[in-house]
C-alpha positions in Angstrom: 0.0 0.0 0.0 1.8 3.4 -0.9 1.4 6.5 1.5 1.0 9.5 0.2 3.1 12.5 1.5 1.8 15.1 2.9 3.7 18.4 1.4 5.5 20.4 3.8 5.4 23.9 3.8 8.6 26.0 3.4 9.8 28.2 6.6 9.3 31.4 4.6 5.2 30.4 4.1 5.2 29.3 7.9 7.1 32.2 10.1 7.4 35.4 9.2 10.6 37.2 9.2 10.7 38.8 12.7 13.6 37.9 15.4 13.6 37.7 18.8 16.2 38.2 21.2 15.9 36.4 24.5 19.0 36.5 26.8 21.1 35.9 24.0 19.4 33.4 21.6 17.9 34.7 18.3 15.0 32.7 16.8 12.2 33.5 14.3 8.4 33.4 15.5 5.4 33.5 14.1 3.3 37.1 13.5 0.7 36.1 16.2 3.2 34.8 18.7 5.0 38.1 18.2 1.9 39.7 19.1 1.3 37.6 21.5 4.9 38.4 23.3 4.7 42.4 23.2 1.3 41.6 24.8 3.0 39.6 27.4 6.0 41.7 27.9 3.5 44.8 28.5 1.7 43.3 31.3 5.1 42.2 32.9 5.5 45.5 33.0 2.5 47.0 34.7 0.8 48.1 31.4 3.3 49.9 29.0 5.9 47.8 27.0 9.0 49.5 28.1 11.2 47.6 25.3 10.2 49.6 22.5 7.5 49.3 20.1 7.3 46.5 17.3 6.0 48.7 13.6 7.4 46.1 11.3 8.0 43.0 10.4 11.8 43.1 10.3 11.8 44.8 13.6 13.5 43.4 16.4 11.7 42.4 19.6 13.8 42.5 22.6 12.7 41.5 25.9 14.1 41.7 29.7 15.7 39.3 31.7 13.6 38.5 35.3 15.8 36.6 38.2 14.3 33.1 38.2 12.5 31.9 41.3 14.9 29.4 43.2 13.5 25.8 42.7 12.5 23.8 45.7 13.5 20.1 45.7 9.9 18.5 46.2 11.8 15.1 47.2 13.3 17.1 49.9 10.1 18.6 50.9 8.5 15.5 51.6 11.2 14.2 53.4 11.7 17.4 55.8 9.7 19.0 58.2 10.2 22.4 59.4 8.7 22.8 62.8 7.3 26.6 64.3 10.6 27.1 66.3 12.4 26.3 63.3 13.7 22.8 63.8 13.8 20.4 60.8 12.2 17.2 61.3 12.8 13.6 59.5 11.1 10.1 59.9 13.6 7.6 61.4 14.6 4.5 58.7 14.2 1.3 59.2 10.3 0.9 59.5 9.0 0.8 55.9 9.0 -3.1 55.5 10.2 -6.3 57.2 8.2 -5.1 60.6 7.3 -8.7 61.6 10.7 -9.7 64.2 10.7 -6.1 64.9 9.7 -5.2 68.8 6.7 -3.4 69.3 8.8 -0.6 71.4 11.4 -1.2 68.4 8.6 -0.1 65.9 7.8 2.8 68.4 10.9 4.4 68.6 11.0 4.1 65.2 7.6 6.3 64.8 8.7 9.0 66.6 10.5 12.1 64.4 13.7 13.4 65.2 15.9 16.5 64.4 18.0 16.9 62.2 21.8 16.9 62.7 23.5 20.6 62.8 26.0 19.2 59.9 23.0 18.3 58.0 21.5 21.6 57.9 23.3 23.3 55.4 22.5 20.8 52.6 18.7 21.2 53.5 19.0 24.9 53.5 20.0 24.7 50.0 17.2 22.2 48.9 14.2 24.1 50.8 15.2 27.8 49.8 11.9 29.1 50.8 11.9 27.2 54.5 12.0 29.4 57.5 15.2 27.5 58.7 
């Protein structure tokens, strides 16, 4: 059975020729995502578009560089607890499976949450940037 090929359109019938520059990296975009963007960049910046205005096609759209937001590490997160006075919290190991020649006090003391060692703290700090530590 033979396929038939779908034609594919040429880059000059599917972008237009405008460039953006975005922290360094020039790439072409299509007439409504470059309206689109100048849209964008003026609400960024509380209503007026202080990059300049785009009249042409061949104009060049430049846009501002924001500081990202630190990322928290969510595995981290789950792990850690960061109590009111500022404490950080874990689960003890050994009490996920193979429970059944465990003690009952064993399995207790295993329930209970303990604090985190002070050599340990920096390494969280750096994986919960937004915890009160």
């Amino acid at each position: 059975r033979r396929r038939r090929r779908r034609r594919r359109r040429h880059d000059s019938q599917m972008f237009a020729p405008v460039a953006t520059t975005s922290m360094s990296i020039t790439r072409l975009i299509s007439p409504s995502s470059s309206a689109k963007l100048t849209a964008r960049k003026s609400s960024l910046a509380g209503g007026s578009c202080t990059s300049g205005k785009t009249t042409s096609a061949n104009d060049r759209v430049s846009t501002s560089i924001v500081a990202g937001k630190m990322k928290t590490r969510k595995s981290a997160a789950k792990r850690y607890k960061v109590t009111a006075s500022g404490k950080v919290m874990h689960r003890r190991p050994g009490k996920a499976h193979l429970n059944g020649p465990k003690t009952s006090e064993r399995k207790a003391r295993l329930s209970i949450d303990v604090a985190v060692g002070t050599s340990q703290l920096p390494l969280i700090r750096s994986c919960l940037p937004y915890a009160r530590l």
